[in-house]
Phi, psi and omega in degrees: 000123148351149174193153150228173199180095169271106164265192187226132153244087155085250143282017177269142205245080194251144172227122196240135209226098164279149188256263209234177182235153174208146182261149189207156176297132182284011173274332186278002192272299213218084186262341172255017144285099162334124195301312183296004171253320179297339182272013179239016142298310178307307180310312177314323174277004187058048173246157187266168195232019174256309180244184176203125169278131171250129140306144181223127185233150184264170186212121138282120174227135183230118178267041174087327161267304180235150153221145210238170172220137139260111168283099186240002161313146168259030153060179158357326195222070144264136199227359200246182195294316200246080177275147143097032176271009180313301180289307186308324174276357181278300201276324163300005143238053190061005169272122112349010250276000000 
């Protein structure tokens, strides 16, 4: 599910915008591991030991002067419930681009 979260850094104005969540095999997380030593971590964490959801979250800042976006979104080859959702959450919070 899509999310934001606005904070402040210092006079900075910040909106941190998840576009998606993806699921990715936990083995490409951990190519120089064992599996027995990372899956009775996962577990210990209530984590799952097949896959690992990565968020990919983006940061609107507006420093009063300028405003900047970091994207770090995954565009087009969004796979969650809610892909690509950047722009529809930039205007559902009043940004313009």
């Amino acid at each position: 599910m899509a999310e934001t979260f606005r904070f402040s850094l210092g006079t900075f104005s910040c909106l941190a915008i998840q576009d998606d969540v993806v699921s990715y095999p936990i083995a490409m997380f951990f190519t120089n591991v064992a599996k027995n030593l990372y899956e009775p971590l996962l577990r210990e964490n209530a984590q799952g030991t097949a896959e690992i959801e990565v968020p990919y979250t983006c940061l609107f800042i507006d420093t009063g002067r300028r405003r900047v976006l970091v994207d770090t979104g995954i565009g087009g080859y969004a796979s969650g419930p809610t892909p690509a959702m950047l722009l529809p959450l930039l205007r559902a919070e009043g940004i313009e681009l």
